[in-house]
N, C-alpha and C positions, 0 to 999 in steps of 0.2 A: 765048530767054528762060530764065530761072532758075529753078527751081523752087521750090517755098514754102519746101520742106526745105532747101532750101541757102539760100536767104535766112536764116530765123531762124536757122539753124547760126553761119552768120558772125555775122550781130547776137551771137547768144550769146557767141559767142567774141570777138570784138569787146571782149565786155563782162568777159570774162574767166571767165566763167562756164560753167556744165555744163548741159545741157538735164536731170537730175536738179534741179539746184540749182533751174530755171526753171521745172519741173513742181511742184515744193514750195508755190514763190510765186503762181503760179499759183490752186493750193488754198488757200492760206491767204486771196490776194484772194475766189476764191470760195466762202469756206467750207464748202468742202467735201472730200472727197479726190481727190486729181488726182496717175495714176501716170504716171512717166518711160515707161511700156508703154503708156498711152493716149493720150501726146502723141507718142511715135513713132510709130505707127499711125498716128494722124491727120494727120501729117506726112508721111509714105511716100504714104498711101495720097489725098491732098490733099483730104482732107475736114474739116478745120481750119474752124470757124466764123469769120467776122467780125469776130463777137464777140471770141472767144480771139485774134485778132490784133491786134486792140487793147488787148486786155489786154497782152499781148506788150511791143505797141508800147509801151506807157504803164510796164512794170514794168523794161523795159529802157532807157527813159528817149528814146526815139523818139516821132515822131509820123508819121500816116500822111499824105500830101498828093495827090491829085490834080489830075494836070495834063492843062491841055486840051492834045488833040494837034494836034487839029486847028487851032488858031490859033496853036503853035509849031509846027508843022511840026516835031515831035519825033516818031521813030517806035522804038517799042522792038523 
């Protein structure tokens, strides 16, 4: 399985963007200050809220979905 850090990495990149640029946006949705030093951290270190990944998801233009496994018989 992949790591959270490498997940949004790609997303980012993907998107053509910097995880600086992503931390910026970030702050600006939550008005507050949000450094590219506490969104590494919290990416390394995988204590990333829920929250902040839906922000993520939503600023990078994603959406999250949960799927049952158990009635696909999908296992990751």
């Amino acid at each position: 399985m992949k790591s959270i850090s490498n997940e949004v990495k790609n997303l980012v990149a993907d998107r053509d963007m910097t995880l600086k640029q992503l931390a910026e946006l970030i702050g600006k949705y939550q008005n507050k200050n949000y450094s590219l030093a506490s969104l590494s951290q919290k990416l390394r270190n995988e204590t990333i809220s829920y929250k902040e990944i839906k922000l993520i998801a939503n600023i990078l233009g994603y959406k999250i979905k949960f799927i049952d496994t158990q009635k696909n018989n999908y296992f990751l």
